[in-house]
C-alpha positions in Angstrom: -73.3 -17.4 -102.1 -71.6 -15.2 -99.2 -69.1 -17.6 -97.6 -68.1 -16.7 -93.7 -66.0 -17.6 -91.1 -66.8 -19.8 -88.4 -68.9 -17.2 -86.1 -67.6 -18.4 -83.0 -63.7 -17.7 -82.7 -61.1 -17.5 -78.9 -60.2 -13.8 -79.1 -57.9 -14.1 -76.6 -56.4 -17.6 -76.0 -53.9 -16.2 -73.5 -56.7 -15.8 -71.1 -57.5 -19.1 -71.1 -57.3 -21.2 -67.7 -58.3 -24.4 -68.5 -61.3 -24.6 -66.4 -62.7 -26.8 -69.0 -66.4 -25.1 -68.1 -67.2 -24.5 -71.8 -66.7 -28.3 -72.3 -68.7 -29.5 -69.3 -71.3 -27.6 -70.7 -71.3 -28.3 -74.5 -73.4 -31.3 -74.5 -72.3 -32.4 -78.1 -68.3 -32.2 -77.0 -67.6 -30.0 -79.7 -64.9 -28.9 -78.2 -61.5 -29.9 -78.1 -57.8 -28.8 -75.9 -54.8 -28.7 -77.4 -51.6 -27.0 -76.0 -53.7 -25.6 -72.7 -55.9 -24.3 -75.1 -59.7 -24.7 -76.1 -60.8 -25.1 -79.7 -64.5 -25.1 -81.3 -65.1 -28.6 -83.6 -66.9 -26.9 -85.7 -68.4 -30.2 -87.7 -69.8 -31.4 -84.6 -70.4 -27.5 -83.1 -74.2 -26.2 -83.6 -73.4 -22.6 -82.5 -75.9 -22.9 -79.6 -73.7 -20.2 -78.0 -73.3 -21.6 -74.5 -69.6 -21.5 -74.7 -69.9 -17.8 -75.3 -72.3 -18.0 -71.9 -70.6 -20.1 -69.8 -66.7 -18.7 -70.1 -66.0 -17.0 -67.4 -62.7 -15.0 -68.9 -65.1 -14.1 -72.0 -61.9 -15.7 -74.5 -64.9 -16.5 -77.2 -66.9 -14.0 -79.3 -69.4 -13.6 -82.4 -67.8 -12.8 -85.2 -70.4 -10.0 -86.4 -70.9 -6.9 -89.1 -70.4 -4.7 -86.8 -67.6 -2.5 -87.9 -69.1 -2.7 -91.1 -72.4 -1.5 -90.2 -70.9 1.4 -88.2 -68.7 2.1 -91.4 -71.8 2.3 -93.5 -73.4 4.6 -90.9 -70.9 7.0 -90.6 -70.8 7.1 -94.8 -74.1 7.8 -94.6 -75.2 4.5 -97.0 -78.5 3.3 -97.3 -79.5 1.2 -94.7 -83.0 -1.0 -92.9 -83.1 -2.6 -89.8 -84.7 -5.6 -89.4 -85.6 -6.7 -85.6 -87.6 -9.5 -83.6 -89.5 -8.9 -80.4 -86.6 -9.6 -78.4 -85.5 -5.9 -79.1 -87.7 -5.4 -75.9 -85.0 -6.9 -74.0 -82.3 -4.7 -74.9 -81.7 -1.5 -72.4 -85.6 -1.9 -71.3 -86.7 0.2 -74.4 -89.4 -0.2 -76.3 -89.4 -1.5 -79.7 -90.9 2.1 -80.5 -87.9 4.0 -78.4 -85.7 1.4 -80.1 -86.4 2.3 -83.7 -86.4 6.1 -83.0 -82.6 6.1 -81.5 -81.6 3.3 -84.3 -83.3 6.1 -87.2 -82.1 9.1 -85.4 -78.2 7.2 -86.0 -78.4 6.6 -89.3 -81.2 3.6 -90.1 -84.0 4.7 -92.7 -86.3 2.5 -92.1 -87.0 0.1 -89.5 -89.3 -2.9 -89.0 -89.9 -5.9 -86.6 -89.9 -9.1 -88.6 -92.9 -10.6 -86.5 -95.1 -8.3 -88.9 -95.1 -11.1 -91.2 -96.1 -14.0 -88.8 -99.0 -14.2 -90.3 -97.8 -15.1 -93.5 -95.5 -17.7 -92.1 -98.7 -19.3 -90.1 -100.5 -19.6 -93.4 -97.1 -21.9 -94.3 -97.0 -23.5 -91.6 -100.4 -24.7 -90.9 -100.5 -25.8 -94.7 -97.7 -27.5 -94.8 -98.8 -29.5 -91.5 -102.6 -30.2 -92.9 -101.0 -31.8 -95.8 -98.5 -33.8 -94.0 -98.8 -37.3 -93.4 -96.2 -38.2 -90.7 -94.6 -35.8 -88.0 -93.5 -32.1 -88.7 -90.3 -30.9 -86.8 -90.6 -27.2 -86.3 -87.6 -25.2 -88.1 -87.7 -22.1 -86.8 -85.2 -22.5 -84.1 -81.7 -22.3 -86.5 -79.8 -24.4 -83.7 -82.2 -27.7 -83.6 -82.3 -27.3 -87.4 -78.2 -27.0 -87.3 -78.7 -30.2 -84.6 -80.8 -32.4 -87.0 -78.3 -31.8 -90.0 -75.0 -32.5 -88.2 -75.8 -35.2 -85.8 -79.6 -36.5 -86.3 -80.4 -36.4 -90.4 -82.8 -39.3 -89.9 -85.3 -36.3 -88.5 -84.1 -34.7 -91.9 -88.1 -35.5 -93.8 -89.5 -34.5 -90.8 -88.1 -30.7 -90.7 -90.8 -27.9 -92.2 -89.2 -26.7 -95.3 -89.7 -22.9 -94.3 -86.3 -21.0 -93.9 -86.5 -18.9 -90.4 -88.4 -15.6 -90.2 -85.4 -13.7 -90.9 -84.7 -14.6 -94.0 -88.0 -14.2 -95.4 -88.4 -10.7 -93.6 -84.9 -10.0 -95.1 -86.0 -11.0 -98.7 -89.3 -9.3 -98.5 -87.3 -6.1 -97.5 -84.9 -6.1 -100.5 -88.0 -6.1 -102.4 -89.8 -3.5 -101.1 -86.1 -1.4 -100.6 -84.0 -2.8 -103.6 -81.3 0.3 -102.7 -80.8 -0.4 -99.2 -78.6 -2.9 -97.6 -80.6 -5.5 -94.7 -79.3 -5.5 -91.4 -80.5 -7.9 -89.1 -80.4 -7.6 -85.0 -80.1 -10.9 -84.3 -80.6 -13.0 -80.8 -79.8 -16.1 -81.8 -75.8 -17.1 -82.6 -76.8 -19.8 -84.9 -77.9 -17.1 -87.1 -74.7 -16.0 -87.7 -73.4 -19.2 -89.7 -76.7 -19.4 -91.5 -76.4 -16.5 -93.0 -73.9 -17.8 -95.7 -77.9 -19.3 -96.8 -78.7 -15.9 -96.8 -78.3 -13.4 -99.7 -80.8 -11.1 -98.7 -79.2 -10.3 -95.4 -76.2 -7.8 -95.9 -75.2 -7.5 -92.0 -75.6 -9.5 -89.1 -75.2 -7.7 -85.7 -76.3 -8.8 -82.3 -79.3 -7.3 -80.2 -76.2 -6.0 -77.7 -74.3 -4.8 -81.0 -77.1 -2.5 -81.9 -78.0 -1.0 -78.3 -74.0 0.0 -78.6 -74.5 1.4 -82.2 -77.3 3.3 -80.7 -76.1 4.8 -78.0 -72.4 5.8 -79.2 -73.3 6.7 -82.7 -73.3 10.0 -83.2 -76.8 11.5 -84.3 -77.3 12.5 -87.5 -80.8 13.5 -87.6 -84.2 13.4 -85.4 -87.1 10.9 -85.7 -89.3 13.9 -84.9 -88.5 15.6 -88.4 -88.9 12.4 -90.6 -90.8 13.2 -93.6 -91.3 9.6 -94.9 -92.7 6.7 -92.2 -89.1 5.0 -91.0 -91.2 2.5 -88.7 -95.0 1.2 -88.6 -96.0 -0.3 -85.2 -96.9 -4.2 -85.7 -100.3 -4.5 -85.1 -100.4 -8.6 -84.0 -98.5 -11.2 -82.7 -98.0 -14.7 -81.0 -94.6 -14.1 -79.8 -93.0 -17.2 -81.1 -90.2 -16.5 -79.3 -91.1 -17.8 -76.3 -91.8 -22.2 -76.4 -94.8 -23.7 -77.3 -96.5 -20.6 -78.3 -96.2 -21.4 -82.1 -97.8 -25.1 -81.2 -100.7 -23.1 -79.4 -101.2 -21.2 -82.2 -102.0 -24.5 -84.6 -104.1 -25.8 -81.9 -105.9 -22.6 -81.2 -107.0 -22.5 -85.3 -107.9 -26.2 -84.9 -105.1 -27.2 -87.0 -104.1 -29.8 -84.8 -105.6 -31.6 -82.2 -103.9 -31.1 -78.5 -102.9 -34.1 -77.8 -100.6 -34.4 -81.0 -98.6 -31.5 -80.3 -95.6 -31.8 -78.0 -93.2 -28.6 -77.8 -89.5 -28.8 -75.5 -87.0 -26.1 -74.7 -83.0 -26.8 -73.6 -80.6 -28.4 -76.0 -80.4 -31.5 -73.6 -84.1 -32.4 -73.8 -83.6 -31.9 -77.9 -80.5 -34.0 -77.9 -82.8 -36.5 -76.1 -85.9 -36.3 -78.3 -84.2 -36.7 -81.4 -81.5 -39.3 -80.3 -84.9 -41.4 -79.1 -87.3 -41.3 -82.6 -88.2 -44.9 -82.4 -89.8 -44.8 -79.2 -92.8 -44.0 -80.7 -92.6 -40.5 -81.2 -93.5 -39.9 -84.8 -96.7 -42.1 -84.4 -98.1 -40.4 -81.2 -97.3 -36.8 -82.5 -98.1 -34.5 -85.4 -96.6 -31.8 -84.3 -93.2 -31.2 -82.5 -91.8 -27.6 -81.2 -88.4 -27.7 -80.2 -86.3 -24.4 -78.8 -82.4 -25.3 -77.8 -83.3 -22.3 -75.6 -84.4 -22.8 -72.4 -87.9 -21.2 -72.5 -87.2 -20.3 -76.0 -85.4 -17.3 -77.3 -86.1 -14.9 -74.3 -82.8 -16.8 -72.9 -80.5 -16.8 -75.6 -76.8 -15.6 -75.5 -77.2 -12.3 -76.1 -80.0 -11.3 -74.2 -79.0 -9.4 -71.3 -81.7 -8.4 -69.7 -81.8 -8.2 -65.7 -85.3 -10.1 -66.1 -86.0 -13.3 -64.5 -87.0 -16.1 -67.2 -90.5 -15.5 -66.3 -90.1 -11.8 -66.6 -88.8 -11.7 -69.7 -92.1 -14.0 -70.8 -93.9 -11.8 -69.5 -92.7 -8.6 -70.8 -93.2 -10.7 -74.5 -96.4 -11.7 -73.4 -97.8 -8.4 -72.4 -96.5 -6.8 -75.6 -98.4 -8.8 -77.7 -101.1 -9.5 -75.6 -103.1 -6.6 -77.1 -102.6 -6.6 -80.5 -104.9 -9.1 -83.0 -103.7 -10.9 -85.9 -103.5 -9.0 -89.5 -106.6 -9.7 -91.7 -104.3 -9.2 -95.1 -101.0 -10.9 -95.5 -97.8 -8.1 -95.9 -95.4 -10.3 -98.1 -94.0 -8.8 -101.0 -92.8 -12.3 -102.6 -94.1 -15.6 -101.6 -92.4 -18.1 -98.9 -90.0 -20.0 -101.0 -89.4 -23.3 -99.8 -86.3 -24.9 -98.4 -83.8 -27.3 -98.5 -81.8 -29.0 -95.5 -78.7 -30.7 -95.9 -77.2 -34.0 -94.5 -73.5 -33.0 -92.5 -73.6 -35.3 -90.7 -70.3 -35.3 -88.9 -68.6 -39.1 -88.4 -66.0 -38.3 -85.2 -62.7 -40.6 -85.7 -63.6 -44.0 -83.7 -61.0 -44.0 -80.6 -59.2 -47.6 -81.4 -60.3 -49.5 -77.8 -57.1 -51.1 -76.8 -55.8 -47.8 -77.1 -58.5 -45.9 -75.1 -57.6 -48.8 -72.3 -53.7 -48.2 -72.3 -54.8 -44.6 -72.1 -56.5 -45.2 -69.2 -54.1 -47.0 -67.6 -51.3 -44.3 -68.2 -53.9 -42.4 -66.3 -53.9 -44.4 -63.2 -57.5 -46.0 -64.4 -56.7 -49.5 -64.2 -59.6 -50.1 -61.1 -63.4 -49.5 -60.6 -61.5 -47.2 -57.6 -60.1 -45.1 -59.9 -62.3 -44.9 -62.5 -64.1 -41.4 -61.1 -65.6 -40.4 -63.7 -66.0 -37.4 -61.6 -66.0 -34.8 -64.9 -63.7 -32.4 -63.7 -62.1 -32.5 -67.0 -65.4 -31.6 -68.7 -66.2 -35.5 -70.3 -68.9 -37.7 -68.8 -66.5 -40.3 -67.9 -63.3 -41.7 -68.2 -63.9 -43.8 -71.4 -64.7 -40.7 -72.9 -61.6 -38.4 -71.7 -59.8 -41.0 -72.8 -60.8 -41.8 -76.0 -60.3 -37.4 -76.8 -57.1 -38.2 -76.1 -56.5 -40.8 -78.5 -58.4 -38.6 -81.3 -56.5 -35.9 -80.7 -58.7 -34.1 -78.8 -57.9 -33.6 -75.1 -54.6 -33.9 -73.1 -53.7 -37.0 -70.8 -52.6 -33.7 -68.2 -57.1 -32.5 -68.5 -57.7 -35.3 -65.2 -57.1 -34.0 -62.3 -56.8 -37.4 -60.5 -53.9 -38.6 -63.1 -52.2 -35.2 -61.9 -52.3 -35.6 -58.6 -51.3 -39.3 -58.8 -48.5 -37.6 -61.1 -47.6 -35.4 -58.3 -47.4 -37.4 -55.6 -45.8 -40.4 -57.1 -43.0 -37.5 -58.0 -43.3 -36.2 -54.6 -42.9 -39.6 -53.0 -40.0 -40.8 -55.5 -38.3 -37.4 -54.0 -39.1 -38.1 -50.2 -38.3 -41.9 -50.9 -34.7 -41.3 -52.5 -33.4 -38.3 -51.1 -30.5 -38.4 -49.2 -31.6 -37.3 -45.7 -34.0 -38.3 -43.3 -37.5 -36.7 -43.7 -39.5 -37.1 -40.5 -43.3 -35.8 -40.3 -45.0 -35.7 -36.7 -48.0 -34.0 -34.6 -48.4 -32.3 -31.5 -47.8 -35.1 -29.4 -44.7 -36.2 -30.9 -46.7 -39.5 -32.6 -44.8 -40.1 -36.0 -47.0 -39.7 -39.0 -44.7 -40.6 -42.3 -40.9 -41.1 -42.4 -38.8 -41.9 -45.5 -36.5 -45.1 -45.8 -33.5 -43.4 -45.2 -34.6 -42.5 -41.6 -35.0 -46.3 -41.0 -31.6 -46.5 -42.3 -30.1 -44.1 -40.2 -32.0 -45.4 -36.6 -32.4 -48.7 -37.8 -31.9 -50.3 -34.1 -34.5 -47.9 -33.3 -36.9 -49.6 -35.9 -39.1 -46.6 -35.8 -42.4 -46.8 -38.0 -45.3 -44.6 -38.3 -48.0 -44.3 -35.2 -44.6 -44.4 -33.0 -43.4 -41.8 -30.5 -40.6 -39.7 -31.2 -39.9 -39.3 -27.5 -39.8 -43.3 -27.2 -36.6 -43.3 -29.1 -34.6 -39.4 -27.9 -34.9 -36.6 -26.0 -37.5 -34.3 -28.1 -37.0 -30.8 -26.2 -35.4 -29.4 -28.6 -38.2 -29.7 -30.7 -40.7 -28.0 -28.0 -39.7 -24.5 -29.6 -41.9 -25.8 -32.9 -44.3 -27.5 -31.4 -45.3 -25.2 -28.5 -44.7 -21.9 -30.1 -44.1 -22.7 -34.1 -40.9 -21.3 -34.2 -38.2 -22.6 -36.7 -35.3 -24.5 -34.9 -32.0 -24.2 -37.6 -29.5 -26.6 -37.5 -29.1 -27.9 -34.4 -26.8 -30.7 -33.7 -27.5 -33.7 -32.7 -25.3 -36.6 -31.2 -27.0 -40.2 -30.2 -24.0 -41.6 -29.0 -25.3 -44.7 -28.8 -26.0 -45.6 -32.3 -22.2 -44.0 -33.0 -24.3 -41.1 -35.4 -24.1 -37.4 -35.3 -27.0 -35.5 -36.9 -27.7 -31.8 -38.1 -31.8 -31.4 -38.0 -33.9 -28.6 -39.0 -38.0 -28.3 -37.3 -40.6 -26.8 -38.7 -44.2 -26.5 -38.8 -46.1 -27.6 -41.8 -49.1 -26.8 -40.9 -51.2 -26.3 -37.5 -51.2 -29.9 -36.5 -48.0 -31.4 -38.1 -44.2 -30.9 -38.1 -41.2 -32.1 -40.0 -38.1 -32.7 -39.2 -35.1 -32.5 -42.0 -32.7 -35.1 -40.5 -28.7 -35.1 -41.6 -26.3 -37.6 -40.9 -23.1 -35.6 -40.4 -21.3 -38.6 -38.6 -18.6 -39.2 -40.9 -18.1 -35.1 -41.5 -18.1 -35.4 -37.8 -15.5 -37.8 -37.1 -13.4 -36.0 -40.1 -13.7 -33.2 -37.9 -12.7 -35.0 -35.1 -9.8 -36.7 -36.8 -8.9 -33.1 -37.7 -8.6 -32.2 -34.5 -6.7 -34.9 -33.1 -4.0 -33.9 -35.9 -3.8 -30.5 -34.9 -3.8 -31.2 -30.9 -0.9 -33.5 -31.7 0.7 -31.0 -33.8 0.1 -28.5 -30.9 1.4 -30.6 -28.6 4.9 -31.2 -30.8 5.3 -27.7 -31.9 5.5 -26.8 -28.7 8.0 -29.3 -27.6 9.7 -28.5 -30.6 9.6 -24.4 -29.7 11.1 -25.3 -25.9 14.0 -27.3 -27.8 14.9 -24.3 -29.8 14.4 -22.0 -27.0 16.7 -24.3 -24.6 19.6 -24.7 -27.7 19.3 -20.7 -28.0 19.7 -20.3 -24.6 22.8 -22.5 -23.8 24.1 -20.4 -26.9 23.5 -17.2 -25.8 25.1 -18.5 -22.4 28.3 -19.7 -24.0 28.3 -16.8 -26.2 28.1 -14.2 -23.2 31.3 -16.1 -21.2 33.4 -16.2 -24.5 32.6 -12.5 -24.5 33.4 -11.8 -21.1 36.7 -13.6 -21.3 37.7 -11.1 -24.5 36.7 -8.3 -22.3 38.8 -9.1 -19.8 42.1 -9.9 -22.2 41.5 -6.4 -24.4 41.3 -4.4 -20.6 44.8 -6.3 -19.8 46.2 -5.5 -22.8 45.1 -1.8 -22.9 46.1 -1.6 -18.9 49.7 -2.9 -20.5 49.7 0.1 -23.1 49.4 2.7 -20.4 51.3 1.7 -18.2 54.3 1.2 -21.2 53.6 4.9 -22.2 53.6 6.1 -18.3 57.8 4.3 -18.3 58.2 6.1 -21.7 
């Protein structure tokens, strides 16, 4: 047996925003979060591939063949193609255009699987005319993935026919035993049941192979083929498409109508199967379901521009034309097959813990129980009990993070150590933190109060009137013996805050300051006219004693001369 990954991997969990969209969707919660990140539960995950629809950064992929199919092209190995009816939704081609360009790259042979619907019928409408109780259809890989991992009660009631690519795959290796099988599939389930599948060799999607066509090189033309590389099916029911495989057992009076019942969307199987003992299995004995909506003309990888009922249509039309095959083409008979309990048992969420989970979330009243499913569960109980299986993150609800938020937000406005006053147009006070009360407690303002009740607001008529920012202005109320720096803006069109300081005591520090140096002033200078008197009084005394020498030396040198005149 082949073993495979998982097909459905996060090629790029960088990219991932937390939406939580591929969770809302996934009606089986098969996914989980951990570290911002989303992760496949791959025993409860059917592979319906609506997470690969749904996310909108594209962070999930199939994990395919297609490298190695390309490989084996380019070396020139020995390869069929095997393809459904849905190839007429790829690029608009025909399934004729389509098998030209896919032999004209490299494919020697290439046939549509429906060419053996006739064979499978015969099975089918056997296997239901010998039953005694209910047949489940098990042609759709996801409802049979569905029944074995989360309803195995249905388990007896599933037709024991493996899907139609397998048994084209395995006829095909018969017919070319030197060829590898490669299989354009349109469902994603395929892609995990294909470790059931040793006849298939490659699994690509229908998208896969228009790329393969179109930027392969060409290695040859159709035109110049000397062998037949593809025979035109000549009949169909396009099973594809809901309900027409329960027509077809009614049509050949297999059945009667009223014991046929056929459904398409994963929901409406979930709901089905969940509900067996409401009289189901003894009203019906035949049951179609599709996980599809419509059926396989809206799976994943279709991306046609069609509407729904174009796409129908375009089936329809194609085999609207044809008749069924007289002579059966299988090569080796429709083996029989077996379907497996996996039933996957999720870890029970302990319910005193799912409640103090809830309460850590803020959920402790019918008020804030939302259960809004922003965070992609149903309800609370549900988010909550992820968390406590290991599944989801306390920080996935939005309400508990903006509780989280504000309660921070509020603890910061409540203890911070200036006042914090928010106001409208007409100066009416909308919030105001404690220590504003503090500051203009004799005041006692409160919210729906006036500003202009309590002080002069025109400096604030700059922000209001014209939504300019008004810096640091200063503030005195001398009655209340305070001094304030305050800072006005807008915070939005209808409010305004204003960032209230008490600077009072930096104030009368200032003001203390100043006294100090005034009085310093004041003594320097007395102290500047006492020197200047005592240098003064000097300066006199020291110009007479220097007159008084004067005069003595002229005596004395009047004396000389008049000595020297005797002499």
């Amino acid at each position: 047996m082949k073993h495979f990954p998982f097909p459905i991997v996060n090629k790029d969990n960088s990219n991932c925003l937390d939406c939580y969209r591929c969770l809302r969707k996934c009606p089986l919660d098969a996914i989980e979060f951990s570290s911002g990140r989303a992760r496949i539960i791959t025993e409860s995950c059917v592979v319906c591939g609506e997470c690969i629809r749904e996310c909108p950064q594209k962070t999930k992929r199939i994990i395919s063949d297609m490298d190695f199919v390309v490989r084996a092209l380019n070396e020139g190995k020995p390869l069929v193609l095997s393809i459904g009816e849905m190839g007429l939704l790829v690029g608009k081609m025909s399934i004729l255009e389509l098998a030209q360009k896919a032999y004209n790259v490299g494919f020697d042979y290439i046939e549509e699987m429906d060419v053996l619907e006739e064979d499978v019928i015969h099975e089918v409408k056997d296997f239901v005319r010998a039953s005694d109780k209910l047949v489940l259809s098990s042609h759709c890989p996801v409802v049979v993935n569905l029944v074995e991992q989360h309803f195995p009660e249905w388990i007896e009631h599933l037709m024991p026919l493996p899907s139609l690519a397998s048994i084209h795959a395995r006829d095909l290796k018969k017919r070319f035993p030197n060829h590898m099988v490669v299989h354009a599939a349109s469902c994603t389930a395929e892609f995990y049941n294909r470790q059931n599948d040793e006849d298939i060799d490659y699994l690509i999607t229908l998208s896969e192979l228009e790329r393969i066509i179109r930027y392969n090189p060409v290695v040859r033309n159709y035109e110049e083929a000397e062998e037949p590389y593809y025979v035109e099916f000549e009949g169909g029911y396009a099973f594809s498409v809901v309900g027409n495989l329960a027509s077809r057992l009614i049509d050949d009076a297999v059945v009667d109508r009223n014991a046929v019942e056929w459904y398409s969307g994963l929901d409406a199987c979930i709901d089905i199967l969940k509900n067996k003992d409401q009289g189901l299995c003894e009203e019906v004995q035949f049951l179609e379901l599709m996980a599809c909506e419509s059926g396989c003309v809206t799976s994943v990888d279709i991306l046609s521009p069609d509407s729904v009922f174009g796409r129908c249509l375009r089936i329809k039309q194609y085999n609207g034309d044809r008749v069924y095959l007289p002579t059966f083409r299988l090569s080796v008979p429709v083996e029989e097959t077996t379907f497996e309990n996996r039933k996957y048992d999720r870890p029970k969420a302990d319910s005193q813990a799912v409640r103090e989970e809830m309460d850590a979330c803020f959920k402790d009243t019918d008020a804030t129980i939302l259960n809004c499913g922003a965070c992609g569960y149903d309800t609370c109980y549900a988010k909550s009990a992820a968390v406590v299986r290991g599944e989801a993150t306390r920080d996935m609800c939005i309400s508990y993070l903006k509780s989280k938020a504000e309660s921070f937000a509020n603890s910061v406005v409540n203890n911070i150590a200036s006042g914090i006053l928010v106001f409208d147009k007409n100066y009416t006070i909308l919030q105001l933190n404690p220590y504003i009360q503090k500051m203009f407690g004799p005041y006692h303002m409160d919210v729906g109060g006036k500003i202009s009740d309590y002080f002069d607001v025109r400096y604030m008529r700059k922000t209001v009137e014209k939504g300019e920012i008004v810096r640091n202005i200063k503030i005195a109320f001398k009655d209340l013996g305070i001094w304030t720096q305050q800072t006005i803006q807008p915070l939005d069109s209808e409010r305004y805050v204003a960032f209230i300081v008490d600077i009072t005591d930096s104030e009368k520090q200032r003001e203390q300051f100043n006294s100090v140096k005034r009085e310093l002033l004041v003594n320097a200078n007395q102290v500047i006219d006492d020197q200047m008197r005592t240098a003064q009084e000097i300066a006199n005394r020291l110009g007479e004693t220097t007159a008084a020498t004067k005069i003595t030396l002229l005596k004395l040198i009047q004396e000389f001369e008049r000595e020297k005149e005797l002499t």
